[in-house]
RODOFI-850177 format. One record per residue (C-alpha): residue number from 1; residue in three letters; x, y, z. Coordinates in steps of 0.02 Angstrom, whole numbers, plus 32768, in hexadecimal, padded with zeros to 4 digits. Last residue first. Example, Ala and Ser with C-alpha at 12.3 -4.5 7.8 and 13.67 -1.06 7.14 Angstrom:
REC, 2, SER, 82AC, 7FCB, 8165
REC, 1, ALA, 8267, 7F1F, 8186
//
This chain:
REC, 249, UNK, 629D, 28EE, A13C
REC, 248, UNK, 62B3, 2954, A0A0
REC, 247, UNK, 622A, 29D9, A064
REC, 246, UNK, 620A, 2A10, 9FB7
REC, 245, UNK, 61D6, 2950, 9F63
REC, 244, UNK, 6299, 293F, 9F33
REC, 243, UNK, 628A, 2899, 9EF1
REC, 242, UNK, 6321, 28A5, 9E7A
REC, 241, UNK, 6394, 2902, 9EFA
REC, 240, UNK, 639E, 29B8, 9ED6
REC, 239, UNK, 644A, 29F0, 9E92
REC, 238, UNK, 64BB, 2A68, 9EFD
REC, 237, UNK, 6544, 29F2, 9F16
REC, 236, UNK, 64D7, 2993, 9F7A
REC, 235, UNK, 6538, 2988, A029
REC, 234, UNK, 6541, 2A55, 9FEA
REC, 233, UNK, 646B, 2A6A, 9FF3
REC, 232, UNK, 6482, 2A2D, A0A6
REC, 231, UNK, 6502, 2AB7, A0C4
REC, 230, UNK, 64A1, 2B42, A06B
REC, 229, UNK, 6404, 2AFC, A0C5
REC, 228, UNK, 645B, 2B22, A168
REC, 227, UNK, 64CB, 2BBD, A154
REC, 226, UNK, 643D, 2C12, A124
REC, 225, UNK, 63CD, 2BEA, A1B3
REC, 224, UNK, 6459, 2C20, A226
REC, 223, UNK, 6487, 2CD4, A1E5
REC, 222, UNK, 653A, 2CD3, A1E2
REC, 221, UNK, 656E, 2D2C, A14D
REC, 220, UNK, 64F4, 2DAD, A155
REC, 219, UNK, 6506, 2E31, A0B7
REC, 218, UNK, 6573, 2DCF, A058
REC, 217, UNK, 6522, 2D3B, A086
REC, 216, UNK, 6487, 2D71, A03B
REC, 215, UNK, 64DA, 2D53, 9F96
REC, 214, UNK, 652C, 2CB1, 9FA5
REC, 213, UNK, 646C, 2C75, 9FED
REC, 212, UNK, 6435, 2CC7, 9F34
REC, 211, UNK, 649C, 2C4D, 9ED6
REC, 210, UNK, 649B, 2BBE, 9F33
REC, 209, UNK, 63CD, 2BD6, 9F34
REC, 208, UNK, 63DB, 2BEE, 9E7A
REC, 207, UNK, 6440, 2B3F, 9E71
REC, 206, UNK, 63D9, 2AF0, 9EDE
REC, 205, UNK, 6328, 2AFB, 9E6C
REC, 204, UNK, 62D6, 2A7B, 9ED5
REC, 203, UNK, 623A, 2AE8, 9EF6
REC, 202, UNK, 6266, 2AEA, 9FAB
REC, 201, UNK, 6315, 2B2B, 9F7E
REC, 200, UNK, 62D2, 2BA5, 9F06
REC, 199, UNK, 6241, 2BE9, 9F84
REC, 198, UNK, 62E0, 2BDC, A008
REC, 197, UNK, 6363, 2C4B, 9FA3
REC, 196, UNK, 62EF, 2CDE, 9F59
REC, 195, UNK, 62B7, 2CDB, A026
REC, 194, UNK, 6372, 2D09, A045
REC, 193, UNK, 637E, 2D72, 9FC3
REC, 192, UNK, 62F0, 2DD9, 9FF4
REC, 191, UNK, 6326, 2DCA, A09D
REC, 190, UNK, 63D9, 2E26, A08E
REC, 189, UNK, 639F, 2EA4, A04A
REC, 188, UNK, 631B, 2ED4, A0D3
REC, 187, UNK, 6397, 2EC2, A159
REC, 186, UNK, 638D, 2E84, A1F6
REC, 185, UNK, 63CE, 2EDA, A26A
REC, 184, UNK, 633F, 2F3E, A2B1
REC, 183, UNK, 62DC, 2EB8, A2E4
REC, 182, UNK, 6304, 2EBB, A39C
REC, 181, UNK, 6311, 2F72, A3B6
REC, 180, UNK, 6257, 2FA3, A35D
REC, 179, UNK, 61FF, 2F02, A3B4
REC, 178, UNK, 6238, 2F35, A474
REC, 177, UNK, 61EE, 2FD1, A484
REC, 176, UNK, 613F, 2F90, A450
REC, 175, UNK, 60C3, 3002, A3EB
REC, 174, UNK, 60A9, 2FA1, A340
REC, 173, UNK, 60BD, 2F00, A386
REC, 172, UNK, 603F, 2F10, A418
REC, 171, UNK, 5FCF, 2F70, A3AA
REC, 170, UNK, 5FCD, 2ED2, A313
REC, 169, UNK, 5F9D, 2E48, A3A9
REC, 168, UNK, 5F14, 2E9A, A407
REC, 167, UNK, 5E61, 2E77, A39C
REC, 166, UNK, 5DDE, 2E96, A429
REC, 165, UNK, 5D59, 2E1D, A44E
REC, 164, UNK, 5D3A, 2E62, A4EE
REC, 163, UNK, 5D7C, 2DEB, A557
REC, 162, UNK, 5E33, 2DFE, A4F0
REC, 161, UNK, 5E33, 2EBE, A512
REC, 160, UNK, 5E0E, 2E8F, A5C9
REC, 159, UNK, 5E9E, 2E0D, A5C2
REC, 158, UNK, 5F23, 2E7B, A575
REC, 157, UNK, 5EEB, 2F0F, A5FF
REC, 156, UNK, 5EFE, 2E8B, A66D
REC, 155, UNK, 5FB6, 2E68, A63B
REC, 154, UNK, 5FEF, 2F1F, A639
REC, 153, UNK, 5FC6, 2F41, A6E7
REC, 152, UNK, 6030, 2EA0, A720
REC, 151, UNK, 60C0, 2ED3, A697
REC, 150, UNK, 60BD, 2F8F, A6F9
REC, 149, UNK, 60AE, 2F3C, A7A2
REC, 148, UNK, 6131, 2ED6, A778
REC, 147, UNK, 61B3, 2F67, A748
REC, 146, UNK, 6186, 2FC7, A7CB
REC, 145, UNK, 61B1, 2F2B, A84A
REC, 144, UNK, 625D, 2F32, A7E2
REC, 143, UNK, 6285, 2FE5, A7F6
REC, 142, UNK, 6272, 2FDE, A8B2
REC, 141, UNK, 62DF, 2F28, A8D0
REC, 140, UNK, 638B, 2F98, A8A4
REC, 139, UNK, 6409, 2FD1, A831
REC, 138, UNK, 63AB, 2F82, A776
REC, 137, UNK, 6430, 2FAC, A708
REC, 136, UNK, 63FE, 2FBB, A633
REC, 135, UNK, 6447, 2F6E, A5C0
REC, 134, UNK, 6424, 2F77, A518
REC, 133, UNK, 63D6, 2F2E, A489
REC, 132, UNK, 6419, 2F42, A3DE
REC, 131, UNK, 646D, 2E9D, A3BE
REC, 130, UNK, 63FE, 2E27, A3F7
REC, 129, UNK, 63B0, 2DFC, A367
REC, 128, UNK, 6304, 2DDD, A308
REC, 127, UNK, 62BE, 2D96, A27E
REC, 126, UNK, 625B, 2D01, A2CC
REC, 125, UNK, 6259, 2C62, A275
REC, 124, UNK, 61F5, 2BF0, A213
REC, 123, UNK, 61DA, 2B26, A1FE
REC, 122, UNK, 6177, 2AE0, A176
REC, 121, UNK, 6144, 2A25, A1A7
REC, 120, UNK, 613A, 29B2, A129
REC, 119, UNK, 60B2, 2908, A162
REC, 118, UNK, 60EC, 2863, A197
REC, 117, UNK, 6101, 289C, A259
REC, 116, UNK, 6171, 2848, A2D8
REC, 115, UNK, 621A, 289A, A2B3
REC, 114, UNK, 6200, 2941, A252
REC, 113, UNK, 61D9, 2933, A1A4
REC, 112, UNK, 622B, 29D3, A15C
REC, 111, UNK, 620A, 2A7C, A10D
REC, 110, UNK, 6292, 2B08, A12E
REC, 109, UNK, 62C3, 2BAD, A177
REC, 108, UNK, 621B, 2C1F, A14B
REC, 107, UNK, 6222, 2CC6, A182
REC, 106, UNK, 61CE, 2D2F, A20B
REC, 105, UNK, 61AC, 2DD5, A24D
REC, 104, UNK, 6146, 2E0D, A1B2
REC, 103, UNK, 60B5, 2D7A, A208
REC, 102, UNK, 60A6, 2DD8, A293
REC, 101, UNK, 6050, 2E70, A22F
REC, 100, UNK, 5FFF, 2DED, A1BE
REC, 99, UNK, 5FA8, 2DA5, A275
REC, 98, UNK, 5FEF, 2CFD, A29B
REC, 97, UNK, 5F8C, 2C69, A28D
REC, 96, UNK, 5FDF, 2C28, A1F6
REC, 95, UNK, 607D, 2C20, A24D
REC, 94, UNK, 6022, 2BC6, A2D7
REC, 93, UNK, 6013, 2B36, A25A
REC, 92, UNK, 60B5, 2B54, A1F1
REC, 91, UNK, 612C, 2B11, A29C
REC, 90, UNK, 618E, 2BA3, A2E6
REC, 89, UNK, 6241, 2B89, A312
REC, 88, UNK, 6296, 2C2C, A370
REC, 87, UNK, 6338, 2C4C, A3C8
REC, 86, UNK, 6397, 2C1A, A31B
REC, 85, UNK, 6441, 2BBD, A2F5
REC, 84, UNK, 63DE, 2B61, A273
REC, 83, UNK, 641C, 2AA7, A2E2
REC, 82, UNK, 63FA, 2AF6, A375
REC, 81, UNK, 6357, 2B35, A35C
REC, 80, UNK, 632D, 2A7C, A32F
REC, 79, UNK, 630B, 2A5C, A407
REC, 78, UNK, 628E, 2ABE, A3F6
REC, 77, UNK, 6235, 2A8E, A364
REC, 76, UNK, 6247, 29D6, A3A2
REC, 75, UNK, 61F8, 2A14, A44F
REC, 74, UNK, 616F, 2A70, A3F2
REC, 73, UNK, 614D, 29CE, A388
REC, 72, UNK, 614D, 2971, A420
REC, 71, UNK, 60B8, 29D2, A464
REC, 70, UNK, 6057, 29B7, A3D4
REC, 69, UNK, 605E, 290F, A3D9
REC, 68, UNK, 600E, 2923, A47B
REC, 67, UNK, 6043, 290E, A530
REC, 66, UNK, 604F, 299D, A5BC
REC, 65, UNK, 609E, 2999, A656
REC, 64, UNK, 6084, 29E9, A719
REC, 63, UNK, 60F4, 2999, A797
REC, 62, UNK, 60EB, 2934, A830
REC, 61, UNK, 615F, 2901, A8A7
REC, 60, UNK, 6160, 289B, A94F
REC, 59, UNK, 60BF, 284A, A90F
REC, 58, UNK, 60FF, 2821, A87A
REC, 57, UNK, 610D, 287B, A7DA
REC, 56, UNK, 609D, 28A5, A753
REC, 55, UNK, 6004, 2915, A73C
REC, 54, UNK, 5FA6, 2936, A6A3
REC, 53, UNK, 5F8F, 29B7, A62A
REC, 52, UNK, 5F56, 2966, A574
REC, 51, UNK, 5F7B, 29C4, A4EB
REC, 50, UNK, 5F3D, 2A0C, A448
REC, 49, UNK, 5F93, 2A7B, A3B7
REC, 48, UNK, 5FF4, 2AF7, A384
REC, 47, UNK, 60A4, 2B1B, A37A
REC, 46, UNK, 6132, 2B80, A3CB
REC, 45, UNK, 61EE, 2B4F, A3D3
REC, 44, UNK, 625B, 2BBF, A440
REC, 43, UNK, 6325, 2BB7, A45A
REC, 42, UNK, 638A, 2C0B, A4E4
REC, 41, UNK, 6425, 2C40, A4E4
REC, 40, UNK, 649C, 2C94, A582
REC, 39, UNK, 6555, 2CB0, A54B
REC, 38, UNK, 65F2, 2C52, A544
REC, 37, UNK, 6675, 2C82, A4C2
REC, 36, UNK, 66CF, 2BF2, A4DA
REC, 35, UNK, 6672, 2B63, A532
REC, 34, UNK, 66E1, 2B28, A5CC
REC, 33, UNK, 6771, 2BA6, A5EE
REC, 32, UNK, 66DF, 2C20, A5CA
REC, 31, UNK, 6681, 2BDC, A64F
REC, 30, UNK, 6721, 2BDB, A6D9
REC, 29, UNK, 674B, 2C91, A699
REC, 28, UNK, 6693, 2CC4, A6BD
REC, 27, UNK, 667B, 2D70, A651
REC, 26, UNK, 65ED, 2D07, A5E0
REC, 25, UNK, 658C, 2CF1, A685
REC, 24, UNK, 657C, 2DAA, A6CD
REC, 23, UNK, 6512, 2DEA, A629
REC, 22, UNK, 6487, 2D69, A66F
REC, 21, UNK, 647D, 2DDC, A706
REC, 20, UNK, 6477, 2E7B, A6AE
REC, 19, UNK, 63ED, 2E2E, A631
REC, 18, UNK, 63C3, 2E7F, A591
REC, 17, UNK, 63DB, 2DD1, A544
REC, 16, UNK, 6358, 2D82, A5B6
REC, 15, UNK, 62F7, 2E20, A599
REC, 14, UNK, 62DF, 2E1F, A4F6
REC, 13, UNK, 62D2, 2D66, A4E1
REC, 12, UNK, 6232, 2D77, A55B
REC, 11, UNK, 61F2, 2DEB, A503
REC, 10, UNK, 61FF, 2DA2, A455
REC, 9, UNK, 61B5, 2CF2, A4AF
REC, 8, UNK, 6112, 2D67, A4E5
REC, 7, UNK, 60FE, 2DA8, A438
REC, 6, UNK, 60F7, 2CFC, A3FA
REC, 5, UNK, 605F, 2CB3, A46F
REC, 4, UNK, 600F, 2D5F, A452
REC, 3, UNK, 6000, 2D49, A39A
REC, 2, UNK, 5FAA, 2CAA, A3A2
REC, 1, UNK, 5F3E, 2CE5, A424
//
C-alpha cells in the first residue's frame, strides 16, 4: 500500500507535466508579465499515520477533513517542497514502508524537527524530472474515454491482486512507461557524491559535505536539495555548531 500511495503521486506528476493544457499557461504574456518564467508546479508530501475523517461546515456547506498530527506533518512536508525546490517530501516512516525496489527511487534531503513535534524527522525525495517526458495531443473526447477505461480496467486488476494477498508494488515499477522517462536524468555520478555529502553533513563532518556538494555541482548545479544544505551549511562557514545532535530544527 505503501508503495502504491507513491506510485500514484509519480503518475500524477507525469501527467500534470505531460499536459497540453497546462503547457498553454507558461505562453500567457499577462502570466509571464507577472511571475517570470511561469509554469505549472505542484508539490507532494507523503507520510504515515492515523486520522480522524470528519465533517465540517455549516449547513449551507459541508466538507470532508481529516485531523491528526499526522496529517499536519504531511501538510508541513508539503508545503517544505518549496523551500528544497523539490515536487516530493516524504517523511522516514512511509519511507521505511517502501518496497527496496521503491526505495532506489529516493534520497535523503535532510533531518529536522518539524514545527509541533520534539522528535528528528528524516525527510526524502523523489529522483525524478520532467525533462524527458513528452507531449503528446489529445484531438478529441474519443481518445480520452479510452484512456479511462484503460486506467478503470487497470485499477481493479490492482485491487483483485491486492484481495488476494498479492505483492504489486516492485511489477508496477519495473513495467511502467512512465518510471523509465521520468528518472532518466538523474545521474548515477552525481548521487554518489551527493549522498557522500548528506551522510557527512548529518554526521557533522561539514567540511567533507562542502567538499563533495562542490563536486556534484559540477554535474547538476541546480539540484534543489543541494543547493539547500550547502546554503545552510555556508550561514556556518562550513563548521558544525557545537551541539550539532545530526538534525537542526
Amino acid at each position: 500500500m505503501a508503495d502504491l500511495s507513491f506510485f500514484s503521486f509519480l503518475k500524477v506528476f507525469a501527467e500534470l507535466n505531460r499536459s497540453e493544457i497546462l503547457r498553454e499557461y507558461p505562453k500567457n504574456q499577462l502570466l509571464n508579465e507577472r511571475i517570470p518564467h511561469y509554469k505549472v508546479r505542484m508539490g507532494y508530501g507523503l507520510h504515515f499515520g492515523w486520522a480522524i475523517e470528519g465533517a465540517i461546515g455549516s449547513p449551507k456547506k459541508v466538507d470532508a477533513s481529516y485531523l491528526s498530527p499526522h496529517v499536519n506533518v504531511a501538510a508541513r512536508l508539503e508545503g517544505a517542497t518549496k523551500e528544497y525546490g523539490v515536487p516530493f517530501l516524504l517523511s522516514g516512516e512511509i519511507y521505511d514502508l517502501f518496497s527496496p525496489e521503491l526505495k532506489s527511487f529516493a534520497r535523503l534531503v535532510d533531518v529536522t524537527c518539524i514545527k509541533g513535534s520534539d522528535e528528528p524527522e528524516r525527510m526524502y525525495t523523489a529522483n525524478v524530472s520532467d525533462k524527458a517526458l513528452k507531449f503528446p495531443k489529445t484531438d478529441n473526447l474519443v481518445q480520452e474515454l479510452d484512456q479511462a477505461k484503460r486506467i478503470y480496467s487497470f485499477k481493479r486488476i490492482l485491487k483483485g491482486s491486492m484481495l488476494k494477498g498479492n505483492s504489486v508494488g516492485p511489477s508496477l515499477f519495473e513495467y511502467d512507461k512512465d518510471i523509465p522517462i521520468i528518472t532518466c536524468y538523474i545521474q548515477d555520478d552525481f548521487l554518489k557524491l551527493y549522498n557522500i555529502a548528506m551522510k557527512a553533513y548529518v554526521q557533522g563532518d561539514w567540511k567533507m559535505a562542502k567538499d563533495h556538494f562542490t563536486k556534484a555541482f559540477e554535474l547538476d548545479p541546480k539540484d534543489g536539495p543541494s543547493c539547500c544544505i550547502y546554503n545552510i551549511m555556508k550561514t556556518y562557514n562550513f563548521i558544525a555548531p557545537s551541539d550539532w545532535k545530526g538534525y537542526r530544527i
